[in-house]
C-alpha positions in Angstrom: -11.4 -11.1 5.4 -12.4 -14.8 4.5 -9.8 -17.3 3.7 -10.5 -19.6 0.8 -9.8 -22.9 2.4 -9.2 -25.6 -0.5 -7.1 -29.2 -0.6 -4.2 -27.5 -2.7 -1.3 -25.7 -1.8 -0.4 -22.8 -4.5 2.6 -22.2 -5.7 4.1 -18.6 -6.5 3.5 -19.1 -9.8 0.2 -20.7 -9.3 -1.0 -17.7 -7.7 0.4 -15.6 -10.5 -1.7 -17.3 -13.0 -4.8 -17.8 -10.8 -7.8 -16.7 -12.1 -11.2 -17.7 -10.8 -13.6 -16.2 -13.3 -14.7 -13.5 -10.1 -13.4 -10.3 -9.8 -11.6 -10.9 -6.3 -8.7 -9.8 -5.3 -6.3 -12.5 -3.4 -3.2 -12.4 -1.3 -1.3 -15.6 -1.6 -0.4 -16.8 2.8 1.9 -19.3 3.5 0.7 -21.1 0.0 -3.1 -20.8 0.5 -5.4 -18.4 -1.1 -7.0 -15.6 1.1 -9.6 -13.5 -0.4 -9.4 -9.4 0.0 -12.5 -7.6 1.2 -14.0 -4.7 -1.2 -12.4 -1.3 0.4 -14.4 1.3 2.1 -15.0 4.3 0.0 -13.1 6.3 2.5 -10.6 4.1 2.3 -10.3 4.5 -1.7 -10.3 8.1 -1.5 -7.3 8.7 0.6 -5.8 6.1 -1.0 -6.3 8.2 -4.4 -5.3 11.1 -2.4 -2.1 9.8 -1.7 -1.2 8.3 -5.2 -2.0 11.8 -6.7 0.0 13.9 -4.6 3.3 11.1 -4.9 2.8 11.0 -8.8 2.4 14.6 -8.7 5.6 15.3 -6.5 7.5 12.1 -8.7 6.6 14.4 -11.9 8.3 17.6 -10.2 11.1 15.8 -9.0 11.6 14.7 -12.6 12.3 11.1 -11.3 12.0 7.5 -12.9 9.3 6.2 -10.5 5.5 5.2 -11.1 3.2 5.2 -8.2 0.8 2.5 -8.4 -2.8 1.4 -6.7 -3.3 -2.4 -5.8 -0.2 -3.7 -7.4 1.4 -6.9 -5.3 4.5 -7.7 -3.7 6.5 -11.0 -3.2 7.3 -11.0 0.6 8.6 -14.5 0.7 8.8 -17.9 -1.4 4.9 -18.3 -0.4 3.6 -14.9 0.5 2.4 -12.2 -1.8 0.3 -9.4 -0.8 -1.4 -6.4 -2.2 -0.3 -2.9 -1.7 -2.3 0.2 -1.3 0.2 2.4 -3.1 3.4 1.9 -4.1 6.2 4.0 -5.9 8.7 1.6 -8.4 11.1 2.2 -10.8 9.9 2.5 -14.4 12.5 0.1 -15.2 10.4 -2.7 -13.1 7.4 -1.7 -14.4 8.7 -2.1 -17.8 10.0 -5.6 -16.9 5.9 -6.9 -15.6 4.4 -5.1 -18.3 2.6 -7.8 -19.8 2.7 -10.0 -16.6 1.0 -9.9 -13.0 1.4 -7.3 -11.6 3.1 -8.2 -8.4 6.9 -7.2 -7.9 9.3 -9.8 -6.9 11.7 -7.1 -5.6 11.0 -4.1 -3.0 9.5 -1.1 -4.4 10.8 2.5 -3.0 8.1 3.1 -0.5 4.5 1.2 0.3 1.3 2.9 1.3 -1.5 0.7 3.6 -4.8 2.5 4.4 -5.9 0.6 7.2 -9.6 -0.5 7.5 -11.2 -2.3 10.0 -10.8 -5.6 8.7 -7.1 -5.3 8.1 -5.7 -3.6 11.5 -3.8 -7.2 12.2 -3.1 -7.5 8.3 -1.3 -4.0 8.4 -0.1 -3.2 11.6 1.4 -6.7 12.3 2.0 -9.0 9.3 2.6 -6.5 6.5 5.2 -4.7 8.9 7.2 -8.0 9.3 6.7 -9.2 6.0 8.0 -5.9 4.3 10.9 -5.6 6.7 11.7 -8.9 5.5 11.4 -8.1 2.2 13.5 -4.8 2.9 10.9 -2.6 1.4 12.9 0.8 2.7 9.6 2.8 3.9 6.3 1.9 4.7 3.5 4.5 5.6 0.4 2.5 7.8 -2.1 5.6 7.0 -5.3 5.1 10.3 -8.2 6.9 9.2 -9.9 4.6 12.6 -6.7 6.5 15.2 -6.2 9.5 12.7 -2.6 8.6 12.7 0.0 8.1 10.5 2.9 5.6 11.1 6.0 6.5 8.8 8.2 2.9 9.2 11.9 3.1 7.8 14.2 0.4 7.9 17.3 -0.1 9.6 19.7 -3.1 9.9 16.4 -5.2 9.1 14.0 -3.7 11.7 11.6 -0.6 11.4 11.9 2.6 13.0 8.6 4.5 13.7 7.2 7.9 13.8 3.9 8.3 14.5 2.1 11.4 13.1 -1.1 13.0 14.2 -3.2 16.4 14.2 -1.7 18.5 11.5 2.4 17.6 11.5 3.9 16.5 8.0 5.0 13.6 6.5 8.9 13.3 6.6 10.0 10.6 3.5 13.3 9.2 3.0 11.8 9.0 -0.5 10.5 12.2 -0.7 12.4 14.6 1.6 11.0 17.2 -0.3 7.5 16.2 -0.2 5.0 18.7 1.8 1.9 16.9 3.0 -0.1 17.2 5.6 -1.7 14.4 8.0 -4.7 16.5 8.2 -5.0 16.6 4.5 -4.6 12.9 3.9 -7.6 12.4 6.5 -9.8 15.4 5.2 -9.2 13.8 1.6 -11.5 10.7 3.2 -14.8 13.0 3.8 -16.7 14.1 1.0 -17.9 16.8 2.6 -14.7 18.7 3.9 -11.8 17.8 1.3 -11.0 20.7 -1.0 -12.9 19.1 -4.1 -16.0 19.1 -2.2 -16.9 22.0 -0.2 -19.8 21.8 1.8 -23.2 23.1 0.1 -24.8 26.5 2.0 
C-alpha cells in the first residue's frame, strides 16, 4: 500500500467528493489520503464467491438487505475505509443512491479477504475501527493461513472463532446460512472450484 503524502488535511466530505482523474481506489486515515493496491485475482474471486452465496441466501431469506463489493464505511470523524463485502439495508442503499458510496452507519456484517499487503490493515486496524464503529459481525477471510476469523461484537469488543479445514461458517446474520470454509478457499483456484473443473 502507498500512502499519498500531500500538504492538506481532507475532510470527510473532501474525501467524498475527491476525484483525481485515476481510477484509484482511497481509504481516507486520520484525514490523509492512502491509496488501495489492485487486488489479487484470487483475492476477487472469493470475494465474488462470497457476495453470491450472501445475495443468494438474502434472496431465500426474503430479506431487505443488498450485499455489496467495495462499498466504504465511515469508521470515525476522519477514517473511512473500503469493504470487501458488505450486507445493508435497502433502506440505506436507497438513501446513497446518487451519492458515494460509503455508509456513515454500520452495515449488518463486513467481509475482508486478506492479501498480503493488508494483513496489518485487516487483522489490526479494520478490527478496531469496526468495533468502534459497532459494525455487529466481521468475517477476516485468510486465503495466506486458510482460516476464517468470524468476529461478533459484544459490549464494544470482538469475540472470535477461528475456522479452518472444512467447518462452517456460524452468522449472527445468517444463522441459517450453510457454507463451507473449504468452499470459500477452493472458490480462489481456478482449477479446483466447481465452475472450473480441471481439464483430463
Amino acid at each position: 500500500m502507498t500512502s499519498i503524502t500531500t500538504d492538506k488535511t481532507y475532510t470527510f466530505e473532501d474525501y467524498l467528493k475527491y476525484d483525481d482523474g485515476t481510477d484509484n481506489h482511497y481509504e481516507l486515515v486520520n484525514g490523509q489520503l492512502e491509496i488501495m493496491n489492485p487486488p489479487t485475482i484470487r483475492h476477487l474471486l472469493i470475494a465474488d464467491f462470497i457476495r453470491d452465496t450472501l445475495k443468494a441466501e438474502i434472496t431465500r431469506m426474503n430479506s431487505p438487505w443488498l450485499c455489496l463489493k467495495e462499498a466504504g464505511v465511515r469508521t470515525s470523524p476522519r477514517k473511512s475505509r473500503l469493504m470487501d463485502v458488505c450486507v445493508v439495508s435497502r433502506e440505506k442503499v436507497v438513501e446513497l443512491l446518487d451519492e458515494s458510496a460509503v455508509f456513515q452507519t454500520p452495515p449488518l456484517l463486513v467481509v475482508e479477504v486478506v492479501s498480503p499487503e493488508s494483513v496489518n490493515r485487516d487483522y489490526r486496524y479494520k478490527r478496531t475501527e469496526y468495533a468502534a464503529a459497532e459494525i455487529q459481525e466481521y468475517w477476516i477471510v485468510d486465503p495466506i493461513l486458510n482460516k476464517i476469523s468470524i468476529l461478533r461484537l459484544d459490549e464494544g469488543l470482538y469475540e472470535e472463532t477461528v475456522l479452518t479445514d472444512n467447518q462452517q461458517i456460524v452468522s449472527q446474520v445468517f444463522p441459517e446460512l450453510r457454507l463451507n470454509i473449504g468452499d470459500i478457499f477452493a472458490a480462489g483456484n481456478i482449477f479446483t472450484s466447481p465452475e472450473n473443473p480441471p481439464q483430463s
